[in-house]
C-alpha positions as CSV (number, residue, x, y, z in Angstrom):
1,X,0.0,0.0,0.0
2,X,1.4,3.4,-0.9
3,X,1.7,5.6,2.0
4,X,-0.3,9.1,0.8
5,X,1.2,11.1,3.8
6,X,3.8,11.3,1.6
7,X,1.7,13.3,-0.8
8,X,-1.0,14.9,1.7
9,X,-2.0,15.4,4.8
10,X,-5.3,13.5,7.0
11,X,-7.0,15.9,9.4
12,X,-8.8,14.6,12.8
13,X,-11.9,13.5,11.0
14,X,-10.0,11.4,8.6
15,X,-10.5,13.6,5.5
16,X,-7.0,14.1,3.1
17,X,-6.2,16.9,1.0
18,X,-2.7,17.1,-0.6
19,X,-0.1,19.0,0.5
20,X,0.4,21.2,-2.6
21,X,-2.6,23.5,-3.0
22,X,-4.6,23.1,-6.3
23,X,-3.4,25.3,-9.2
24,X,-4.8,26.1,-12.9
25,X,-2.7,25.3,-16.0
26,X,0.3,27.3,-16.3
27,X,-2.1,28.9,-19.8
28,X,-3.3,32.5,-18.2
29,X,-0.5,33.7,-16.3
30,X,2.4,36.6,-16.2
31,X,4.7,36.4,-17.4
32,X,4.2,33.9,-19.5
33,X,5.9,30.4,-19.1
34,X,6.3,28.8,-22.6
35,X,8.5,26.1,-21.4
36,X,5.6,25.0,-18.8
37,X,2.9,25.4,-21.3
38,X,4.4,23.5,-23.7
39,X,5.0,20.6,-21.3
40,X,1.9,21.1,-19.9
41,X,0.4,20.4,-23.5
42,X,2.4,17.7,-24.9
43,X,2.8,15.7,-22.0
44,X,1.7,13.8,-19.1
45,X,-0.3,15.1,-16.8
46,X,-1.6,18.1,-19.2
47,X,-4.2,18.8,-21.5
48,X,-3.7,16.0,-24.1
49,X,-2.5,13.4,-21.9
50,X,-3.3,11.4,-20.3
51,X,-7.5,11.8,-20.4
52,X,-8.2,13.8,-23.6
53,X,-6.1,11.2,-25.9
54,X,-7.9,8.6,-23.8
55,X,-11.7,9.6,-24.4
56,X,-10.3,10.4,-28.2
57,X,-9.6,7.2,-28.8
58,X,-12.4,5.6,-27.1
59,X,-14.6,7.8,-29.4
60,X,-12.6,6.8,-32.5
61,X,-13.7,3.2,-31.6
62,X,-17.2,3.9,-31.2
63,X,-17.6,5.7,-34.1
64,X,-15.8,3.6,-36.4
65,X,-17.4,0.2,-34.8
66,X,-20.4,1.5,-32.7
67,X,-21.9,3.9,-34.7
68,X,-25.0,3.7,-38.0
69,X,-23.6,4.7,-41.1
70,X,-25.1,8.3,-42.1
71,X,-27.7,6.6,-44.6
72,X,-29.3,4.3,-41.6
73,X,-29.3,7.7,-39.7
74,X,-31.3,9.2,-42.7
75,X,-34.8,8.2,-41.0
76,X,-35.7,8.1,-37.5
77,X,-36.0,4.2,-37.2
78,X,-36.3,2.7,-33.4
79,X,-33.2,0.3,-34.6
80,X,-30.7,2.6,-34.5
81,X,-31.8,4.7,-32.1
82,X,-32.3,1.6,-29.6
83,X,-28.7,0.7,-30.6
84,X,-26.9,3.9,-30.1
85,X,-29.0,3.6,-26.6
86,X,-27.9,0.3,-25.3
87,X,-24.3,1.6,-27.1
88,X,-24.2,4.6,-24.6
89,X,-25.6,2.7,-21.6
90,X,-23.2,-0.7,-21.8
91,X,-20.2,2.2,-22.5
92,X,-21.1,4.6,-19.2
93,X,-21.5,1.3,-17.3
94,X,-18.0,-0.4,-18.0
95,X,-16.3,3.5,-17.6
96,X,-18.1,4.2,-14.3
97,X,-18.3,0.4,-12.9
98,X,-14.8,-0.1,-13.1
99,X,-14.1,2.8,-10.9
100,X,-16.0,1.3,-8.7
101,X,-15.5,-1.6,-8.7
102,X,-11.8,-1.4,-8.1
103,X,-11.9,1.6,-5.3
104,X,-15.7,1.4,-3.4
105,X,-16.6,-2.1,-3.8
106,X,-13.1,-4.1,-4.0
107,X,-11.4,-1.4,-2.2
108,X,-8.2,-2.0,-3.2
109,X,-6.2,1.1,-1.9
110,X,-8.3,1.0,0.9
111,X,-9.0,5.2,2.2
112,X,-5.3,6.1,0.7
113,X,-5.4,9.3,-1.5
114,X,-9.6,9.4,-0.7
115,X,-10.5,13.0,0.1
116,X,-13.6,12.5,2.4
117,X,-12.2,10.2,5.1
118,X,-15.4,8.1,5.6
119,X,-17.4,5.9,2.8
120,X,-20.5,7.1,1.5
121,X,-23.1,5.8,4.0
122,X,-26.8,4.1,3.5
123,X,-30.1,4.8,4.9
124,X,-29.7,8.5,4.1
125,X,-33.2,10.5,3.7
126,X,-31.5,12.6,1.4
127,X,-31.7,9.9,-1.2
128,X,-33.9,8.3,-3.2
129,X,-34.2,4.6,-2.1
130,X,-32.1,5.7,0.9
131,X,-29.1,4.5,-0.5
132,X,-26.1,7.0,-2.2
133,X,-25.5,4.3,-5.2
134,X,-29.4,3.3,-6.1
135,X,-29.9,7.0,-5.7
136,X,-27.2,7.6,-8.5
137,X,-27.7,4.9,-10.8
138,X,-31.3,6.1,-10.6
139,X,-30.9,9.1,-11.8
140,X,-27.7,8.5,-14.5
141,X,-30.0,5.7,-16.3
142,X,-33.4,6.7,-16.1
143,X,-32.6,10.4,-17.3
144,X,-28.9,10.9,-18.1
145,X,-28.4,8.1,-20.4
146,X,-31.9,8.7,-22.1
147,X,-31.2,12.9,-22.5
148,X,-27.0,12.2,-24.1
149,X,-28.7,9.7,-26.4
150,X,-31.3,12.4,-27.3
151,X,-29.1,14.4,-28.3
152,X,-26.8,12.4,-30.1
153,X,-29.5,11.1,-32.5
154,X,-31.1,14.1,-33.2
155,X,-27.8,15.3,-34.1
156,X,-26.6,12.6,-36.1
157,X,-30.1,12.6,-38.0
158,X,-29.9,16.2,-38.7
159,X,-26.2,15.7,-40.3
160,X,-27.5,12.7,-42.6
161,X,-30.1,14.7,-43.7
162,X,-27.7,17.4,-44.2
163,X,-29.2,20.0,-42.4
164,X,-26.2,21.1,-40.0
165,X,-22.8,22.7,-42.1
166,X,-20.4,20.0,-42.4
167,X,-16.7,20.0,-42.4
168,X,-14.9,17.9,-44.9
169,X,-11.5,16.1,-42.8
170,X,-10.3,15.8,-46.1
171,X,-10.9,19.6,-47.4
172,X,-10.0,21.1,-44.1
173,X,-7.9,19.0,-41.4
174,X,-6.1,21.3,-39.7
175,X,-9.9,23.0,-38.9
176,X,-10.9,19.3,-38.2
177,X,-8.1,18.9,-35.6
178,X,-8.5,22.3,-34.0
179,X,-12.1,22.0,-33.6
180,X,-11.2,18.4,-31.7
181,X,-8.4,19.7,-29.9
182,X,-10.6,22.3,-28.8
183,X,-13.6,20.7,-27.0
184,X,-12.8,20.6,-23.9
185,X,-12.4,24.5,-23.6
186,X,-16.0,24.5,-25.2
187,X,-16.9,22.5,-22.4
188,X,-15.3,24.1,-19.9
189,X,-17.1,27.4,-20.7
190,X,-20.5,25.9,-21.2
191,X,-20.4,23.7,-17.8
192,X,-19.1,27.1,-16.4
193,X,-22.1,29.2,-17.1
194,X,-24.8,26.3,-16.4
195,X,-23.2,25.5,-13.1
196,X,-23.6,29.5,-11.8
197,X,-27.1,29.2,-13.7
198,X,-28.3,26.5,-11.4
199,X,-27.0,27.6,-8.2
200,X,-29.2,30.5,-8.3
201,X,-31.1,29.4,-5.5
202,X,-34.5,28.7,-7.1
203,X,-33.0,26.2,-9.7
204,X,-30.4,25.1,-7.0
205,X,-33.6,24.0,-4.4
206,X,-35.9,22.6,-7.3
207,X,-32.8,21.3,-9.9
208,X,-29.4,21.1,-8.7
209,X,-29.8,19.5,-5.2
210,X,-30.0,16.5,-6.4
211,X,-26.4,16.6,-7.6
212,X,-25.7,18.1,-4.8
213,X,-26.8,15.7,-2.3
214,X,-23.8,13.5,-3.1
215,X,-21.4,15.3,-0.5
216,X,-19.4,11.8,-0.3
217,X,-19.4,11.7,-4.4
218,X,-18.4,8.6,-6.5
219,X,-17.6,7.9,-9.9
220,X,-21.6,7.2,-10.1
221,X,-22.1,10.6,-8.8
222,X,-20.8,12.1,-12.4
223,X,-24.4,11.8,-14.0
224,X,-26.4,12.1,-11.1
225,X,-28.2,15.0,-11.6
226,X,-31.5,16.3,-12.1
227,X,-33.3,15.6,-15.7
228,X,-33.3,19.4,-16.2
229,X,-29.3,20.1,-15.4
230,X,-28.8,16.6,-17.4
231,X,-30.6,18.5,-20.3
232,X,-28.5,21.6,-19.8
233,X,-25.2,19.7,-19.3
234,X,-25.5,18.0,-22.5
235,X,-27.4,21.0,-24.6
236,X,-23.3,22.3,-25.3
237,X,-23.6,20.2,-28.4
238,X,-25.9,22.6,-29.9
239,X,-22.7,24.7,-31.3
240,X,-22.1,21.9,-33.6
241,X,-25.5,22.7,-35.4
242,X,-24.4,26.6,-36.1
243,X,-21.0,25.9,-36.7
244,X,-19.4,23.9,-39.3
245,X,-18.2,20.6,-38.1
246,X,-18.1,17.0,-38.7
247,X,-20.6,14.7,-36.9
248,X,-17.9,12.9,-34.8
249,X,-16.9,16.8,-33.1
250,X,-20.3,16.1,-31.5
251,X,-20.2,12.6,-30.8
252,X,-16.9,13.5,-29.1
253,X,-18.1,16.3,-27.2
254,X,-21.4,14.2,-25.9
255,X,-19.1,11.2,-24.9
256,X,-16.5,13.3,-23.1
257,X,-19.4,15.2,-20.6
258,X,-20.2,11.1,-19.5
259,X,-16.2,10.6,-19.4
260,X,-14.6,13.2,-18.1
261,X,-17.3,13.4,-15.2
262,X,-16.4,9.8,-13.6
263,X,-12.6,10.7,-12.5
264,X,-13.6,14.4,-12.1
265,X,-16.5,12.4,-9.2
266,X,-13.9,9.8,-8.1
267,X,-13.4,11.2,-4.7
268,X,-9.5,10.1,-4.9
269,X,-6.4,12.0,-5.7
270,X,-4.8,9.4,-7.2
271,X,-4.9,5.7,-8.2
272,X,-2.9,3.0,-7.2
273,X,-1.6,0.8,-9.7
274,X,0.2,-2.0,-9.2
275,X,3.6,-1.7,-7.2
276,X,3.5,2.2,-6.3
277,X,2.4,3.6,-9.6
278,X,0.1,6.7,-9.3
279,X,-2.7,8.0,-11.7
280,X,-3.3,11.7,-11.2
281,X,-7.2,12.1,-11.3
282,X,-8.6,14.8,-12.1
283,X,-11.1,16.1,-9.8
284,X,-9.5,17.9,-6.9
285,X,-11.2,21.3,-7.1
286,X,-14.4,19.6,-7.6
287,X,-14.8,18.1,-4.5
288,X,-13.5,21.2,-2.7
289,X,-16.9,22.6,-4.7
290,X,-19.1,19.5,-3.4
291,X,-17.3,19.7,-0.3
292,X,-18.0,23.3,0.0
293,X,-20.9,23.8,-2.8
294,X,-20.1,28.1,-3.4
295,X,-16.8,27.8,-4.8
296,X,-14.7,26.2,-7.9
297,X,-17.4,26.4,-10.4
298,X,-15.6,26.0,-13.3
299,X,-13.5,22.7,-14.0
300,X,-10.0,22.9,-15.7
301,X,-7.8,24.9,-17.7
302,X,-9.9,28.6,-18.0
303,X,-9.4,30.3,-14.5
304,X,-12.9,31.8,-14.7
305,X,-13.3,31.3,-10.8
306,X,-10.3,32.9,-9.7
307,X,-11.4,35.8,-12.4
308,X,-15.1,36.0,-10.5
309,X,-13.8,35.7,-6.7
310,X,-15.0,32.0,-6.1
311,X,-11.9,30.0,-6.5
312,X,-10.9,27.6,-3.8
313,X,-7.1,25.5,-4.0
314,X,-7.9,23.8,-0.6
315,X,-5.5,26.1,1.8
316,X,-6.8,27.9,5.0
317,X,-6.4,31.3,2.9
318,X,-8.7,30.3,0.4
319,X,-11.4,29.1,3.3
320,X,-10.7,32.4,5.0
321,X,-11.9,34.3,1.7
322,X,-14.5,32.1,1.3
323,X,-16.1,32.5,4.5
324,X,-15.7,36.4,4.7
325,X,-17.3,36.1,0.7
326,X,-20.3,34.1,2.8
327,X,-20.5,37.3,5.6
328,X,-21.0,39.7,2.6
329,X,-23.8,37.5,1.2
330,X,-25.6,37.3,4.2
331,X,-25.5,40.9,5.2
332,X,-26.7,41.9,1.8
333,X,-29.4,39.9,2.1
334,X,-30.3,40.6,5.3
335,X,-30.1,44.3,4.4
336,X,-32.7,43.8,1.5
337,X,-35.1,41.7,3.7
338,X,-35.0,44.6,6.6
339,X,-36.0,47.4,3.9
């Protein structure tokens, strides 16, 4: 077993954090760092590697293998459609099952590297079913799966029909590539403006709770949300019918919001493999923001939360700002209700 004291540090109620404090990408900083960006972007951990090349890949084989050819896609036959279903369903159970699997129900590193020192409990009124993983796989395959799928056949049907501007690879690859490459940032700013959408507190009580409600989250906790955020989470692939692209930019971009969202829930730091050998997952700042639910809104390389005053790397100065943010909040509202 690896020791993670090495790496962090476990406070008296058993929670870890690590020892460095969370940091963006070394992209919007000054002066500028070319030497770190360009390490950051061309190897491991950075943007391309290891996850991006990963869920590329994976995409490639689905939509060479696992995907209608655009003349099936021409008419909206229950066929297809059932198959891209079943295809999206068997994929987010292998990606999120082995996750689990291996750290919640094998336990294999035991609590090392797990941020919230205790395992998610049962018999909690907070969930449907009373129980954190029926509560999660409720909601991930009764609404999430169902909504993705939505949107990837409409999409698909509207490029056979060719009713969305297409980009030919073959006319235009550099385009092609930069569209690909540029995704996740696409993502990042989309998730980024829904996320402060639903904590407004009306959609927070009636939408985003749900989420919410996972303060222990697992890799099942990625797609646990409310039909309405799962709608909104997945509605970013509506550039790709105002933009000219190619139909597998929005098969990408549909597949990496189910990815990217199991390690960003796995409630681990890192992974142990084998003898000693460490994954780096990718979900730090998120937790701090389940942990903590007003801070770390956005999720990657764009700073937008240390732009807007919400950011949170995990250190006592960061908690300090946060909680003084919380005083001003309160006194401005109790100010308006005395009026």
């Amino acid at each position: 077993m690896v020791d993670d004291s090495v790496y962090g540090t476990r406070n008296k109620r058993g929670d870890w954090k690590p020892k460095q404090p969370y940091e963006y990408a070394p992209v919007f900083i000054w002066p500028p760092r070319p030497v770190e960006f360009l390490r950051w972007l061309l190897w491991w951990p950075g943007y391309f590697l290891p996850w991006n090349i990963l869920y590329a890949f994976i995409v490639l084989g689905i939509w060479i293998w696992l995907t209608p050819d655009m003349q099936t896609m021409t008419s909206p036959a229950p066929g297809w459609i059932a198959f891209i279903l079943v295809r999206n369903a068997t994929l987010t159970a292998l990606w999120y099952g082995s996750f689990h699997f291996v750290l919640y129900i094998k336990r294999t590193q035991g609590l090392s590297f797990k941020y919230n020192g205790r395992w998610p409990g049962e018999k909690n009124d907070a969930f449907l079913f009373r129980s954190q993983l029926a509560d999660n796989l409720f909601w991930t395959f009764v609404f999430g799966i169902p909504i993705w799928t939505a949107f990837e056949v409409a999409t698909l049907f509207l490029y056979a029909n060719g009713l969305l501007p297409y980009l030919d690879p073959a006319e235009h690859p550099i385009l092609f590539i930069g569209i690909w490459a540029l995704i996740p940032l696409w993502r990042e700013f989309h998730f980024y403006v829904i996320h402060r959408l639903i904590h407004w507190p009306p959609l927070y009580r009636t939408v985003h709770k749900v989420h919410h409600n996972s303060v222990n989250p697992t890799p099942w906790t990625g797609l646990a949300m409310h039909p309405v955020e799962q709608m909104l989470y997945f509605s970013g692939v509506v550039l790709y019918w105002v933009i000219p692209a190619h139909p597998i930019h929005s098969v990408y971009h549909l597949a990496h919001c189910m990815l990217a969202s199991a390690p960003g829930h796995v409630g681990f730091d890192k992974v142990v493999l084998g003898e000693g050998n460490l994954i780096d997952m990718p979900g730090y700042d998120h937790y701090l923001h389940h942990k903590f639910f007003e801070c770390n809104y956005s999720d990657g390389v764009v700073p937008y939360d240390k732009w807007f005053g919400t950011f949170h790397d995990g250190g006592e100065a960061s908690e300090k700002r946060m909680l003084e943010r919380f005083k001003r909040k309160a006194a401005r509202l109790s100010a308006r209700q005395a009026r």
